[in-house]
C-alpha positions as CSV (number, residue, x, y, z in Angstrom):
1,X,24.8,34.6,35.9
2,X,25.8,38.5,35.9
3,X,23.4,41.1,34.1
4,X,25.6,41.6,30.9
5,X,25.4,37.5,30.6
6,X,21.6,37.4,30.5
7,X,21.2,40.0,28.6
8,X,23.4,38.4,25.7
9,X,21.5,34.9,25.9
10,X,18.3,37.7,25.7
11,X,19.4,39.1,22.7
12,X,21.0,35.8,20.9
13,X,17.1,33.9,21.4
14,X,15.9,37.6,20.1
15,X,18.2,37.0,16.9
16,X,16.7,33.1,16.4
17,X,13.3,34.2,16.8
18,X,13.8,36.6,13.7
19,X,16.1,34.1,11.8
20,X,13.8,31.1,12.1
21,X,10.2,32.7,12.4
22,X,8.9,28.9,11.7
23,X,9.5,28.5,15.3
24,X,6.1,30.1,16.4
25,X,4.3,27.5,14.7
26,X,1.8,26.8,17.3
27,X,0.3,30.5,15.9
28,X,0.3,29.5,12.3
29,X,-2.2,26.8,12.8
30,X,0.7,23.9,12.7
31,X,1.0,20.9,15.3
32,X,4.7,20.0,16.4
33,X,3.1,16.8,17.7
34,X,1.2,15.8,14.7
35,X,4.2,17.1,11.7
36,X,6.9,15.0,14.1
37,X,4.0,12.0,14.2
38,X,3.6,12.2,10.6
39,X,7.2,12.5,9.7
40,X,7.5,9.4,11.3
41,X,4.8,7.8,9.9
42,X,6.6,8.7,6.6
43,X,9.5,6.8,7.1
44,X,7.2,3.8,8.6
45,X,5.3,3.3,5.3
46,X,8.9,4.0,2.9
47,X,10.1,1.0,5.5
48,X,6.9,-0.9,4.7
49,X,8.3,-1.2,0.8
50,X,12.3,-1.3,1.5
51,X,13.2,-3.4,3.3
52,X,10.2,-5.0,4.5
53,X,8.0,-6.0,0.8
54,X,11.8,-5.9,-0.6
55,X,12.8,-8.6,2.1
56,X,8.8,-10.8,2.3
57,X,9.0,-10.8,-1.8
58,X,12.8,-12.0,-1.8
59,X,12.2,-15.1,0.7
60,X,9.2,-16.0,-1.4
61,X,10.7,-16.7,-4.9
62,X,13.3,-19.1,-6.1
63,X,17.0,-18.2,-5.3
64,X,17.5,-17.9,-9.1
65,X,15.0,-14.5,-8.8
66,X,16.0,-13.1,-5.4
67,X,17.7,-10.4,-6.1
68,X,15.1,-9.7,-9.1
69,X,12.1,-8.5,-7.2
70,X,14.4,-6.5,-4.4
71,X,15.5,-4.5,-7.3
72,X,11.8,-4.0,-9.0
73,X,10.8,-3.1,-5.5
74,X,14.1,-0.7,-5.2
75,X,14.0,1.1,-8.4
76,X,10.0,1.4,-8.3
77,X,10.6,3.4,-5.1
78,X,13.5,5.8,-7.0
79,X,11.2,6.2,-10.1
80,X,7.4,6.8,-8.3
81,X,9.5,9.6,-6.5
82,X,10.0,11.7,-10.0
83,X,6.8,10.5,-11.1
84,X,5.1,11.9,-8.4
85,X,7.4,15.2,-8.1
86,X,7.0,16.3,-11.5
87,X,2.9,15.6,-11.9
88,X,1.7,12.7,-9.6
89,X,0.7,14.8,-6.5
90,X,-1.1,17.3,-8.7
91,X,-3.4,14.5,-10.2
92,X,-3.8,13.0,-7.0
93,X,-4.5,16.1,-4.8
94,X,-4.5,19.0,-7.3
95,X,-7.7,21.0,-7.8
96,X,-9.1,19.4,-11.3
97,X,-11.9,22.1,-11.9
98,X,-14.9,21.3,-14.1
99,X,-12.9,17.8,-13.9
100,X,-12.0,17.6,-10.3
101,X,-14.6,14.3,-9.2
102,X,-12.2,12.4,-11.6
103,X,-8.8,13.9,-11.8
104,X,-6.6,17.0,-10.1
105,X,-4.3,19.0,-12.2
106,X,-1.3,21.6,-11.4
107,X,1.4,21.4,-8.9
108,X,3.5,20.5,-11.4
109,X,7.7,20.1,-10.2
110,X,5.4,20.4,-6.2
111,X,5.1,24.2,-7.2
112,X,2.7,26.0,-4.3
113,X,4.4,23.4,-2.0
114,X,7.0,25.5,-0.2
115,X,7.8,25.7,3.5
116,X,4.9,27.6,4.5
117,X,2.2,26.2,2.7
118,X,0.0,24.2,4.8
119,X,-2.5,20.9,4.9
120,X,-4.5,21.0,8.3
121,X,-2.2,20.8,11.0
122,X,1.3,19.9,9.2
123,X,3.3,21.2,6.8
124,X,2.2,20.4,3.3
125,X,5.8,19.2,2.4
126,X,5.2,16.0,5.0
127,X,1.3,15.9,3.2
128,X,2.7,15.3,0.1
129,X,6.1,12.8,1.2
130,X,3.7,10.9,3.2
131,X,1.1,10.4,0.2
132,X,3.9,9.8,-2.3
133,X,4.8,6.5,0.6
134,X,1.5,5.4,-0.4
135,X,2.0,5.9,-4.5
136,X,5.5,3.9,-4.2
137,X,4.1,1.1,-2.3
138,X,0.7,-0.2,-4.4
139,X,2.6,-0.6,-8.2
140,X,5.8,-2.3,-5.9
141,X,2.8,-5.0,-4.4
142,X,2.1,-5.7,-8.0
143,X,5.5,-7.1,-8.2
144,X,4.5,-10.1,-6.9
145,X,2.2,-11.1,-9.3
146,X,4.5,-11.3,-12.0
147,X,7.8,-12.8,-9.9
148,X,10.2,-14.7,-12.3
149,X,9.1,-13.9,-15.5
150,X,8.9,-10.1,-16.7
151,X,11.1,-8.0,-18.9
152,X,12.7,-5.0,-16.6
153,X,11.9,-2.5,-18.9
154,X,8.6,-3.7,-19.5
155,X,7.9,-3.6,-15.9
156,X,9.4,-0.2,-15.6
157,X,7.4,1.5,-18.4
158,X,4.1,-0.7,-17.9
159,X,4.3,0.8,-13.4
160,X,5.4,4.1,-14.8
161,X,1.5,4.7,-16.5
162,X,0.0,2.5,-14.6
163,X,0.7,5.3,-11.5
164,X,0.0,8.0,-14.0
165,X,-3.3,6.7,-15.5
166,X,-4.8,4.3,-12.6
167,X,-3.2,4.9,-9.1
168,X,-3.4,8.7,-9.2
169,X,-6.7,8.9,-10.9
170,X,-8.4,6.4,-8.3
171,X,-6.4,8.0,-4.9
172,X,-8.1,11.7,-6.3
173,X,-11.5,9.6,-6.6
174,X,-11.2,9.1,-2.9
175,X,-8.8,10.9,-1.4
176,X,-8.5,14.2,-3.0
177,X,-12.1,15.2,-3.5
178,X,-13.3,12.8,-6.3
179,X,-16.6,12.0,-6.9
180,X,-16.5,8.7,-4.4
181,X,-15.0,10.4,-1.3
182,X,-17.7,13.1,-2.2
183,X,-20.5,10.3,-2.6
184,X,-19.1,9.1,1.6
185,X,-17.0,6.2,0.7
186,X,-15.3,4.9,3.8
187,X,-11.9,4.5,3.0
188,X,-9.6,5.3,5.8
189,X,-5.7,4.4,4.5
190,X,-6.1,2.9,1.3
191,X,-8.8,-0.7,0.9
192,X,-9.4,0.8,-2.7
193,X,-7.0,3.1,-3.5
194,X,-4.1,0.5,-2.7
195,X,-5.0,-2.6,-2.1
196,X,-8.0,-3.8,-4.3
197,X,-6.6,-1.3,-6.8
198,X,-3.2,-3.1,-6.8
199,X,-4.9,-6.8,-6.5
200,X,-6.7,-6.4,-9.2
201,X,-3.6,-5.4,-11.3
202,X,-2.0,-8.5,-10.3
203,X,-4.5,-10.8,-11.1
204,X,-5.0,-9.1,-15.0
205,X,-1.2,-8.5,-15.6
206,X,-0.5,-12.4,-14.2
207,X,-3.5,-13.8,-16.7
208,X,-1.7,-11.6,-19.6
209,X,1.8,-12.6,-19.4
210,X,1.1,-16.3,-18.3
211,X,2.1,-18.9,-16.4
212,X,6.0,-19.6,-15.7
213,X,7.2,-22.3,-16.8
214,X,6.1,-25.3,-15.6
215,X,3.8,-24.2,-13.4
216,X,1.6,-25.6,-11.2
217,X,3.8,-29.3,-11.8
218,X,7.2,-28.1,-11.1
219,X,7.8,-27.3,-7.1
220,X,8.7,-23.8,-6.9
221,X,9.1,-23.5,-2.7
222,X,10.2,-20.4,-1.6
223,X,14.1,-20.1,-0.9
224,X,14.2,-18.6,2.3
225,X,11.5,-18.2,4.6
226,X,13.5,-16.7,7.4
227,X,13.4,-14.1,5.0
228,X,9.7,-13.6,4.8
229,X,9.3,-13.8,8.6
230,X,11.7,-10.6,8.6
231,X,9.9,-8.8,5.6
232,X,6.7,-9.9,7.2
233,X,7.4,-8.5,10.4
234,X,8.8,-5.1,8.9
235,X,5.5,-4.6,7.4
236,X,3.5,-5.7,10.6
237,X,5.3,-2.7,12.3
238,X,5.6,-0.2,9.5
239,X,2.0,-1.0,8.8
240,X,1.1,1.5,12.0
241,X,2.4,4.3,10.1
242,X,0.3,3.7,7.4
243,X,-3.0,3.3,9.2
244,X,-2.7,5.6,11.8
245,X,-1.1,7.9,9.9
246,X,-3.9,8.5,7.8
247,X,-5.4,10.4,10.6
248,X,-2.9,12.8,9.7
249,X,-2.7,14.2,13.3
250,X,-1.6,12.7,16.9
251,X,-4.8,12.0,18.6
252,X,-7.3,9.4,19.2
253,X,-8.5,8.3,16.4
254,X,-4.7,7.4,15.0
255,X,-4.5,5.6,18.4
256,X,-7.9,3.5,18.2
257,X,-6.3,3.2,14.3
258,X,-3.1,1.3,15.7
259,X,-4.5,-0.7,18.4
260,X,-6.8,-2.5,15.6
261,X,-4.7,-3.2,13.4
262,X,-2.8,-4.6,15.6
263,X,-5.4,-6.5,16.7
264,X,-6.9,-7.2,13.3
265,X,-3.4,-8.7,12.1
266,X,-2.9,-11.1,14.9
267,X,-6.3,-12.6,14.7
268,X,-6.1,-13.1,10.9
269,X,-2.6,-14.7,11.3
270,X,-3.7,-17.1,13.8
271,X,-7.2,-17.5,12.1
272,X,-5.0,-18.3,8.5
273,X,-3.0,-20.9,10.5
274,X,-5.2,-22.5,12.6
275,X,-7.3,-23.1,9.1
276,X,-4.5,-24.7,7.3
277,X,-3.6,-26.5,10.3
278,X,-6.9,-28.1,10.4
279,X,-6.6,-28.9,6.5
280,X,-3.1,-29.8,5.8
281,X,-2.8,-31.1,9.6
282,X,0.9,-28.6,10.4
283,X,0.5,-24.8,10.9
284,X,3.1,-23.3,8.4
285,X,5.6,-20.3,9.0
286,X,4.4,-18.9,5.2
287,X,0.9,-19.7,6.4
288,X,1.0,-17.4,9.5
289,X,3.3,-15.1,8.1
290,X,1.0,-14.3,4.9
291,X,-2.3,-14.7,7.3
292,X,-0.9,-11.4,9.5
293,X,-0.4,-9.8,6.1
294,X,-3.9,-10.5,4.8
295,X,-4.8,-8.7,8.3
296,X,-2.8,-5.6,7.1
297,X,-4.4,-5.5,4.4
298,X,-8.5,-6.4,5.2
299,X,-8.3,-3.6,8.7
300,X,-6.4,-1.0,6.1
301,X,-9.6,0.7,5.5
302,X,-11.3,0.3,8.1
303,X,-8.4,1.4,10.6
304,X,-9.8,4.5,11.7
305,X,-13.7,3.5,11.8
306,X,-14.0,0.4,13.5
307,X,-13.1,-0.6,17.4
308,X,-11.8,-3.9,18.8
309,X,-14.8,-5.6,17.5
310,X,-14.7,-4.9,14.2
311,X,-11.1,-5.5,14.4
312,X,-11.6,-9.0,15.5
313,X,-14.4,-10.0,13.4
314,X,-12.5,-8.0,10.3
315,X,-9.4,-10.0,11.1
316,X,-11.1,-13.4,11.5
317,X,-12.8,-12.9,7.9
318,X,-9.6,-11.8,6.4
319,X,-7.5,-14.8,7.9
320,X,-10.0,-17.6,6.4
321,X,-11.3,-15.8,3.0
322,X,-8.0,-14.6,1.9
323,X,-6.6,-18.5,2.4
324,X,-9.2,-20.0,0.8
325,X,-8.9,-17.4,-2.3
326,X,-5.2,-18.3,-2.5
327,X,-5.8,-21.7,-2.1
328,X,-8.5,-23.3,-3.5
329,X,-9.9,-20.4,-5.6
330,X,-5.9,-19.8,-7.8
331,X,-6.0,-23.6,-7.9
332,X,-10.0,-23.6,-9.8
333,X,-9.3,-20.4,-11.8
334,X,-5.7,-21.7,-12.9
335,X,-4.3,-18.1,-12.8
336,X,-0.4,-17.8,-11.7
337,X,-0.2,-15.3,-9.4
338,X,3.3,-16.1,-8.2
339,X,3.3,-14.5,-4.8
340,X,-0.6,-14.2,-4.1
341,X,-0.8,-10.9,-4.3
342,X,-5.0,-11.1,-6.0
343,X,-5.6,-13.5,-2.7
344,X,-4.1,-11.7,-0.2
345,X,-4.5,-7.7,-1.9
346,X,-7.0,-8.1,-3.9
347,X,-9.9,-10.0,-1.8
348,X,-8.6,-8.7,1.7
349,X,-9.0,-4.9,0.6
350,X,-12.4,-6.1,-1.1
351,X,-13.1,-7.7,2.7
352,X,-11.9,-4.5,4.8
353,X,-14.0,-2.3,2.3
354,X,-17.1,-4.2,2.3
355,X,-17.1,-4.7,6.2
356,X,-16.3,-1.1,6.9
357,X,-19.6,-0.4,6.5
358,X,-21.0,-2.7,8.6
359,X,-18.4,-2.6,11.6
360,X,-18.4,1.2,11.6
361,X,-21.5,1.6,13.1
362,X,-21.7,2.5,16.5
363,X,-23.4,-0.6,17.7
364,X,-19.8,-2.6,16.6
365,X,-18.2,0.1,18.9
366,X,-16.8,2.0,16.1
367,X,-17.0,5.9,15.1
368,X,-20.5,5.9,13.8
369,X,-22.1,5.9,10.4
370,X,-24.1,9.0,8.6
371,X,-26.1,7.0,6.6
372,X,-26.8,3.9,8.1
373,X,-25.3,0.1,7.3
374,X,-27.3,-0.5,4.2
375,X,-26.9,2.2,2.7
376,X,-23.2,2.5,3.7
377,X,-22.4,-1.5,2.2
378,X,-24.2,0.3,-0.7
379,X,-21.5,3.1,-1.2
380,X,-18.7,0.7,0.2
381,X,-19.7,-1.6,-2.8
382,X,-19.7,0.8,-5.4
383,X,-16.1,2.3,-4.1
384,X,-14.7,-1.4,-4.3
385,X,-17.0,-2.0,-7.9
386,X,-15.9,1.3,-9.6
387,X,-12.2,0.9,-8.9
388,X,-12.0,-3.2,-10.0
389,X,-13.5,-2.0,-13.1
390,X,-11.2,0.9,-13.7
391,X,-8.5,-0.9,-12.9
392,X,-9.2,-3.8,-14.8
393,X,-10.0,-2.8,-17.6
394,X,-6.6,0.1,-18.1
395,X,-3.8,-2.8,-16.8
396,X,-5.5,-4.7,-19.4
397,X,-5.2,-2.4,-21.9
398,X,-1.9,-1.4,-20.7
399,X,-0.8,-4.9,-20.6
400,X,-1.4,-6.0,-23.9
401,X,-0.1,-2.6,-25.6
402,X,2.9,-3.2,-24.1
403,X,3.1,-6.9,-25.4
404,X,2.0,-5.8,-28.7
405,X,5.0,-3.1,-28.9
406,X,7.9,-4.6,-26.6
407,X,6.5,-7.8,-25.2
408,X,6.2,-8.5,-21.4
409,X,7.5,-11.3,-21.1
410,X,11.6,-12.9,-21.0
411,X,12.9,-15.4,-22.8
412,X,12.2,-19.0,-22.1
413,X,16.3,-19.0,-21.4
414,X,16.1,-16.0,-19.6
415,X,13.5,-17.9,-16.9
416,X,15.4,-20.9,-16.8
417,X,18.6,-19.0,-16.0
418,X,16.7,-17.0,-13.8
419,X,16.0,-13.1,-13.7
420,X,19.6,-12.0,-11.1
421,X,21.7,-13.8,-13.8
422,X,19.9,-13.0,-16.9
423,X,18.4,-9.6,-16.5
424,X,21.1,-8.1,-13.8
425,X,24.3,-10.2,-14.2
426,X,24.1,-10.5,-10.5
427,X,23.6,-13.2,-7.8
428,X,22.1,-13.0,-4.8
429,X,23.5,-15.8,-2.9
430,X,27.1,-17.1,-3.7
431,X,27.1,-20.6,-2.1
């Protein structure tokens, strides 16, 4: 290369240094490993909802419905975005003031977000798109609940508070310096904030609109479990992003977060099937399918706590509880949760909370506890108490304002016909 040459390559990596100053992040405080990790783990949790909840929801109802709950779980997505754009990040994470242990404020159309701003060791921008992965995903679990029998519009307007007034509110509690991640509430990607928060939804808003129609006597099977395995698998592997993405960085502790769930979902799978199998006397696809889910779900907040120990024992509880409570318990209570999402949501978030403070502590091999296991099932209980009341008591409310004004619920035609025809003049198989 002659002299003149070299000095023209000089002077062209002079002229990007000055037109892309970002470049020398490593001197702002900002991690190229941990903002690509996170980005990823962005689009690993947006995966989680579409296509994999889209695709596990879709197998799971009647053909008549298919197309139904994609486009709940679709169009939840599109409108959580706004939601969160215009004010949702600001309750969630803004500073509230004098009212900060229960709520955030500001940050309103994501002003202060910008390309410089900053949260630890990645660019605020990726905080806030992976948090909003979180806010689109807990109302789109709800849809389950209420499969095959509620209005669109109701269901648009009734997620479109419920973010506003319970999901935002309960994610600042913990997650955004509220008064329980302040009190040492253990919750490491979302046992509360998403999961028992978004069970106990589903169990309140299936007891308000009822059961469908001829339910428990009529066989409603699901129309495609090849479907489910594919959904099911989707979230197995999108679930790493939301675990060990928590971490927020690309380190240990979102390594040790991925191996157990990995582990934590494989044990309850097999512990979910080899129950059924013992009691129905065949192991089912849905059974191991929706076991490895419950998994997900129970090792969520514990993720990036707990070692391979807890991960077992957490999986092992999950796998059994979490049948029995779709099982036997939504068959005692009568309740017509149409997809299990109060079994599998609801009790395995209550499971992974409770038992985070047990298989924290070192002894388990996990990261270690501040304040000792009894008082630490103390706090986790009052994390997991506080949010089932709080959200119990607003989707209630919710709920039955919304059936008082514009009713919940279609017609009797409407679920006969089924919801692609009736609601969306659509089908989603043509056979």
């Amino acid at each position: 290369m002659t002299f003149k040459s070299k000095a023209f390559f000089v002077a062209l990596a002079g002229a990007f240094a000055v037109t892309f100053p970002r470049a020398a992040w490593a001197q702002d405080g900002l991690s190229s490993g941990d903002t690509a990790w996170m980005l990823t783990s962005s689009v690993l949790v947006l995966f989680m909802t579409i296509p994999g909840l889209s695709l596990f929801y879709a197998g799971l109802v009647r053909a008549k419905n298919v197309l139904s709950v994609m486009m709940q779980c679709f169009v939840i997505t599109c409108m959580v975005t706004l939601i969160w754009t215009v004010y949702g990040y600001g309750l969630a994470f803004g500073d509230g003031g004098s009212l900060n242990a229960f709520v955030g404020v500001g940050n309103f159309f994501l002003s202060g977000v910008g390309v410089d701003t900053v949260s630890g060791s990645i660019p605020e921008s990726v905080f806030q798109m992976f948090q909003l992965t979180f806010a689109i995903i807990t109302p789109a679990l709800i849809v389950g609940a209420f499969a095959e029998r509620m209005k669109f519009s109701a269901m648009l307007l009734f997620m479109a508070l419920w973010v506003t007034i319970v999901y935002a509110p309960v994610a600042h509690w913990v997650w955004g310096g509220g008064w329980l991640g302040e009190m040492g509430v253990l919750d490491f990607a979302g046992g509360t904030v998403v999961h028992i928060n978004a069970g106990i939804a589903a169990l309140v808003l299936c007891i308000v609109l009822g059961k469908r129609r001829g339910y428990p006597t009529t066989p409603m099977a699901p129309n495609s479990l090849v479907l489910t395995v594919v959904g099911t698998s989707m979230l197995w592997v999108g679930w790493f992003g939301f675990n060990a993405g928590s971490q927020l960085a690309a380190d240990g502790v979102a390594g040790m977060a991925m191996t157990v769930t990995h582990i934590a979902t494989a044990t309850a799978a097999l512990a979910w099937m080899t129950t059924e199998w013992m009691i129905h006397g065949k192991p089912s696809v849905l059974g191991i399918a929706t076991g490895a889910v419950a998994g997900l779900v129970a090792i969520t907040p514990a993720s990036g706590f707990v070692g391979p120990v807890g991960a077992l024992a957490i999986g092992l509880a999950s796998g059994v509880i979490c049948y029995w409570a779709a099982s036997s318990l939504k068959r005692k209570m009568g309740y017509d949760d149409s997809l299990d999402v109060f079994g599998v949501h609801g009790v395995g978030g209550f499971i992974g909370a409770i038992l985070t403070g047990i298989f924290a502590a070192e002894a388990f091999g996990g990261s270690g506890l501040d304040n000792g296991i009894g008082s630490q099932l103390g706090l986790q209980f009052i994390g997991a108490a506080a949010t089932i009341v709080y959200s119990g008591v607003l989707t209630f409310i919710l709920a039955k304002a919304l059936d008082a004004t514009m009713g919940l619920r279609v017609t009797a035609e409407e679920e006969s016909e089924g919801l692609d025809l009736a609601l969306h003049d659509e089908r989603g198989f043509s056979l």
